[in-house]
C-alpha positions as CSV (number, residue, x, y, z in Angstrom):
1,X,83.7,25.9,7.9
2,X,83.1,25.0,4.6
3,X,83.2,21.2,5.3
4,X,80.7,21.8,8.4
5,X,78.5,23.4,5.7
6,X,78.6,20.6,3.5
7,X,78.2,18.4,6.0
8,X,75.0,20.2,7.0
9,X,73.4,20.1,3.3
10,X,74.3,16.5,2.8
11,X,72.2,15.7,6.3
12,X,69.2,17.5,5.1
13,X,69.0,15.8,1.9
14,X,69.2,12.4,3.5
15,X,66.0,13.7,5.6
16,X,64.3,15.0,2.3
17,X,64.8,12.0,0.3
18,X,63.5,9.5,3.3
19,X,60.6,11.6,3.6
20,X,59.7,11.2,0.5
21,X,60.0,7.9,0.7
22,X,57.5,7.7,3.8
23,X,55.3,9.4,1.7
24,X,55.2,7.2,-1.7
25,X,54.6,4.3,1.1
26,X,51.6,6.2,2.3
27,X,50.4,6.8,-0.7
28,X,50.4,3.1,-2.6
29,X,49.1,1.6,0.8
30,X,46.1,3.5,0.6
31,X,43.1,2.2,-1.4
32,X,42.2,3.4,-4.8
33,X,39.1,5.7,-4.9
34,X,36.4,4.3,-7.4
35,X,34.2,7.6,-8.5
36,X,31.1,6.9,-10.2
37,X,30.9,7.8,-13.6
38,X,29.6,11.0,-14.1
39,X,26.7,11.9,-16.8
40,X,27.1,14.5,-19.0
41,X,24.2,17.3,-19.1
42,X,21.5,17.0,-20.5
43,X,21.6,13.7,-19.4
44,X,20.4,12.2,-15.8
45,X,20.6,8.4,-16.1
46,X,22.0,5.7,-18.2
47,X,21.7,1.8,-17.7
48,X,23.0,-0.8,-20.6
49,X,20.9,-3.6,-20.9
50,X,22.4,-6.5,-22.4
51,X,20.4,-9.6,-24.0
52,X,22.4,-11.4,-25.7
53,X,25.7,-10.9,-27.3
54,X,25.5,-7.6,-29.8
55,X,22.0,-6.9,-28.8
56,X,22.1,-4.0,-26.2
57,X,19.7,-1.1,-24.9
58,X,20.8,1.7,-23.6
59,X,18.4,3.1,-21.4
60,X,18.7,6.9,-20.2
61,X,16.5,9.7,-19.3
62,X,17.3,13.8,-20.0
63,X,16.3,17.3,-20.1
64,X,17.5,19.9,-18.6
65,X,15.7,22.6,-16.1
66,X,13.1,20.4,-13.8
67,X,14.0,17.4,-12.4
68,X,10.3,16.4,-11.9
69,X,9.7,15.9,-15.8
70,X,12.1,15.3,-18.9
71,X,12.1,12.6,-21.1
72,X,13.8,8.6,-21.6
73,X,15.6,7.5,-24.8
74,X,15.9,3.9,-25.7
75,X,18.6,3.1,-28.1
76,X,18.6,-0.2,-29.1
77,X,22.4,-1.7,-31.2
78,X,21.7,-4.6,-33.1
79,X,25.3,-4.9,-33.9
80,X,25.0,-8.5,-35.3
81,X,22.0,-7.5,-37.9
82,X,23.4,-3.5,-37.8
83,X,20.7,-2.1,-37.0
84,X,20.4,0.6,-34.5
85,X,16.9,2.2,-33.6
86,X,15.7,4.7,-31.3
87,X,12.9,5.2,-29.1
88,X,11.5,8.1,-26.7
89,X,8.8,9.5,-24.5
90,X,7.7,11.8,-22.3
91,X,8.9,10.8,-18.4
92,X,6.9,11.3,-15.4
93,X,9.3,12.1,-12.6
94,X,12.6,10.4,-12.8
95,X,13.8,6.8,-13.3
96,X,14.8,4.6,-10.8
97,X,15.5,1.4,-12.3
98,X,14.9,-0.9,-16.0
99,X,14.3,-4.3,-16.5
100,X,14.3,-6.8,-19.5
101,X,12.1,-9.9,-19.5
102,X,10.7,-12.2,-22.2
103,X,7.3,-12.9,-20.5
104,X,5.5,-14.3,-23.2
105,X,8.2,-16.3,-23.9
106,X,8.4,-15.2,-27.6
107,X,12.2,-14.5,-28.4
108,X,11.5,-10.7,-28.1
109,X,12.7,-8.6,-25.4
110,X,10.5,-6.4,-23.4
111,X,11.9,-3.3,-21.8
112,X,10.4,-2.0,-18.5
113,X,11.4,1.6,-17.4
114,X,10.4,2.3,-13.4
115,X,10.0,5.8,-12.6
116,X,9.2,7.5,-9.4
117,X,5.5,9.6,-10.4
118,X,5.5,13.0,-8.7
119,X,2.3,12.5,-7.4
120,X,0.9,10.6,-4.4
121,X,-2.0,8.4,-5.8
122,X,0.4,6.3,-8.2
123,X,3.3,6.4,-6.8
124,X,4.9,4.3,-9.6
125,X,5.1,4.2,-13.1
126,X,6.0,2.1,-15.8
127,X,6.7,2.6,-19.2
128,X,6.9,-0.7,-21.2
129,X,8.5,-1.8,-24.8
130,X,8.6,-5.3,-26.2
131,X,10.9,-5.0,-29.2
132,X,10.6,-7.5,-32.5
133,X,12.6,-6.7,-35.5
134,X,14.0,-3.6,-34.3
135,X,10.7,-2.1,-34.0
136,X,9.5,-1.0,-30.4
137,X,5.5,-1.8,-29.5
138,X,4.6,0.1,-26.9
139,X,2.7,-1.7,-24.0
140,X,0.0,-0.3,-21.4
141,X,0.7,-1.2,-18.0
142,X,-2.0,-1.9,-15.8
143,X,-2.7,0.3,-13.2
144,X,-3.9,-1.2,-9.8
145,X,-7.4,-2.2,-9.0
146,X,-9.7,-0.7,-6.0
147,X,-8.9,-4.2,-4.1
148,X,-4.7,-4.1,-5.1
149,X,-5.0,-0.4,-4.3
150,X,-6.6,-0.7,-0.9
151,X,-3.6,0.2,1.9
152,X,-1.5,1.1,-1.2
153,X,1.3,3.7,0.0
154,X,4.1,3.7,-2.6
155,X,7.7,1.9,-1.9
156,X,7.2,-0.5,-4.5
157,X,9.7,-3.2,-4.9
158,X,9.8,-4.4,-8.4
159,X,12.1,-7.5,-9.6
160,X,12.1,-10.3,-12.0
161,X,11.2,-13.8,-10.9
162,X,11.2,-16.7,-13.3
163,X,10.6,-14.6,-16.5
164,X,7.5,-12.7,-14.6
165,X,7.5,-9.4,-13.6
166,X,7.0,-9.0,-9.6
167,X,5.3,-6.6,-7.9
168,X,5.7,-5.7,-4.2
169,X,4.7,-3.4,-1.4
170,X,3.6,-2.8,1.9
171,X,-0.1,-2.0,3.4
172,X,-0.7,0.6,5.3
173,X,-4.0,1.3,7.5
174,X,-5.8,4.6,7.4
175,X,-5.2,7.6,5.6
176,X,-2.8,10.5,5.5
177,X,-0.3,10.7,8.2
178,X,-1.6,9.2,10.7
179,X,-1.4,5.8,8.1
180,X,0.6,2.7,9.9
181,X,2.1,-0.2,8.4
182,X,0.2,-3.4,9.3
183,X,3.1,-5.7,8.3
184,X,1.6,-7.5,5.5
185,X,3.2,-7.0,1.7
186,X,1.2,-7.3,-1.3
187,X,2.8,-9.3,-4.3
188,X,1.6,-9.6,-8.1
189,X,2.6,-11.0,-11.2
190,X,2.7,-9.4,-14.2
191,X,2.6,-11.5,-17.2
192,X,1.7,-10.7,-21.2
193,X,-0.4,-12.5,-23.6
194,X,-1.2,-11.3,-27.1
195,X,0.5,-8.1,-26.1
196,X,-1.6,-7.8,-23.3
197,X,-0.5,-7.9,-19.3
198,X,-2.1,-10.0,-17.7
199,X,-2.3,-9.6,-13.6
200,X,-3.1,-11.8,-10.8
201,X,-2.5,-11.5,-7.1
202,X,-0.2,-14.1,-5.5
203,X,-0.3,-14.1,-1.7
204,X,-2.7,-13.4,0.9
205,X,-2.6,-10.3,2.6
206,X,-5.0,-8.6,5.6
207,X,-7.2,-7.0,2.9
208,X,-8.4,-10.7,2.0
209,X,-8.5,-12.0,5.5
210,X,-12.4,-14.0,5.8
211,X,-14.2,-12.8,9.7
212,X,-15.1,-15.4,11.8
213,X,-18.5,-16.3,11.9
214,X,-19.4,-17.6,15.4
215,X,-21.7,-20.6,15.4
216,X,-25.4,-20.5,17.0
217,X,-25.6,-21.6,20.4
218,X,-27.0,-25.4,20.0
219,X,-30.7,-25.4,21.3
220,X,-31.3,-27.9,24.0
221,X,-34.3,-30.5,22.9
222,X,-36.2,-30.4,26.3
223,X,-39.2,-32.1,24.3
224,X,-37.0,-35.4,24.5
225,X,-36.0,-34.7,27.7
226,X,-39.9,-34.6,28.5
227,X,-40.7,-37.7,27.1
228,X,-37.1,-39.2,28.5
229,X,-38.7,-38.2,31.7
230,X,-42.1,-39.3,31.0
231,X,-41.2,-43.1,29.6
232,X,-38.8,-43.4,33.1
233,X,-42.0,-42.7,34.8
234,X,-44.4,-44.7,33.2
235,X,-41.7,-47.2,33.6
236,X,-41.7,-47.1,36.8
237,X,-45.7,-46.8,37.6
238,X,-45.6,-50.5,35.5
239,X,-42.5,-51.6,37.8
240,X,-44.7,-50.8,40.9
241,X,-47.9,-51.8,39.4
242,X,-47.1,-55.7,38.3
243,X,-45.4,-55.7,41.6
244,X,-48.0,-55.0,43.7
245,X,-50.3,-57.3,41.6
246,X,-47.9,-60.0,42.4
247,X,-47.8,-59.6,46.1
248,X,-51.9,-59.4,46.2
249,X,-52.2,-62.9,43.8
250,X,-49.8,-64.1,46.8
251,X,-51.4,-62.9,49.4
252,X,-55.0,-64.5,47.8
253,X,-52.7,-68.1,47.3
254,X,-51.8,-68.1,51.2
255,X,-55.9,-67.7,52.0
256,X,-57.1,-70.3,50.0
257,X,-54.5,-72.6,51.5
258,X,-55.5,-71.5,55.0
259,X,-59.1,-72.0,53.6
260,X,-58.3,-75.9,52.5
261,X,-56.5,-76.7,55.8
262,X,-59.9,-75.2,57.5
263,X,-61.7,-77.8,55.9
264,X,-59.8,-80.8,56.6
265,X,-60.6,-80.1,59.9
């Protein structure tokens, strides 16, 4: 009895222990999950921006109540001069993505901050920063013109392309709801001079497409077909005319010979 017993627990802890074996299997088989970094309250977003070795921003927006306003926080470690600086504003909506270019080509970094505006007439905003010595200058960005506005709708795509900042986004036609996408995109550039963007329009959309202009019907010149008609005729009456002058000098030959032959006679 006892030995049946025995026998019985050693069994079962064969079966426990190979269990458990299935199971550590299962488990270092199966892929690691990555979780996103969480962001502490009062905070909402962070990017790290870095330019160069030792020269970082660290871009991140936070308040705490409504999500539709709050405020961004630049902090800029100049680890290699040790100087560390920081800069803040007001936030319109919340951020959706920053960007560093040098687009003056100066050596000093500009920081662009792309926020999604709570209203329906911008759409997007941008705050911008070009940074020299530490100190942040604050930049105006231009908003769009009648003409870049026309068909304007929002879903901006903004990127950086050969140290200029791009701008792009569909046209719509009409208004309101009933609004369609016509399936051209508007692009601009975004450049700065003297602190300054500068802004120009670089491809052709259906806003700047030139009408047609149908030619005038070409008038037909029925005075030269006139006169075309009239020197064919004269042409003609001349044709006839010598023609008939030369069968009556023939005709007057032949009677004075007949006249000659009379008087031989």
């Amino acid at each position: 009895m006892n030995n049946r017993f025995y026998l019985l627990i050693l069994t079962a802890c064969t079966i426990i222990a190979g269990c458990n074996n299935s199971d550590d299997k299962k488990t270092d088989s199966a892929p690691p999950v990555v979780k996103k970094p969480v962001i502490m309250q009062p905070f909402r977003y962070h990017k790290l921006i870095e330019v160069s070795p030792g020269n970082d921003f660290d871009v991140l927006s936070w308040g705490r109540g409504s999500q539709a306003v709050g405020s961004f926080l630049i902090l800029h470690s100049d680890s290699s001069g040790m100087k560390y600086t920081t800069t803040t504003g007001d936030l319109d909506g919340s951020i959706v993505d920053v960007y560093n270019a040098d687009m003056d080509m100066d050596g000093n970094p500009e920081i662009l901050i792309q926020a999604k505006a709570t209203d329906t007439t911008n759409y997007a905003v941008i705050y911008a920063f070009e940074f020299t010595n530490g100190k942040a200058n604050k930049l105006d960005f231009p908003k769009l013109t009648s003409a870049q506005k026309k068909g304007y709708r929002g879903s901006d795509n903004f990127y950086i392309q050969e140290g200029k900042f791009m701008r792009e986004f569909p046209i719509y036609d009409g208004n309101g709801k009933d609004a369609k996408p016509t399936g051209a995109k508007r692009l601009l550039q975004y450049g700065l001079r003297n602190n300054e963007f500068t802004v120009q329009q670089v491809s052709k959309d259906s806003t700047l497409k030139s009408k047609t202009i149908a030619a005038p019907p070409v008038k037909t010149n029925s005075t030269t077909k006139k006169t075309s008609t009239s020197t064919q005729s004269t042409s003609s009456t001349k044709k006839k005319k010598k023609s008939d002058e030369s069968s009556s000098t023939t005709h007057k030959k032949k009677k004075k010979k007949h006249h000659h032959s009379s008087d031989d006679n």
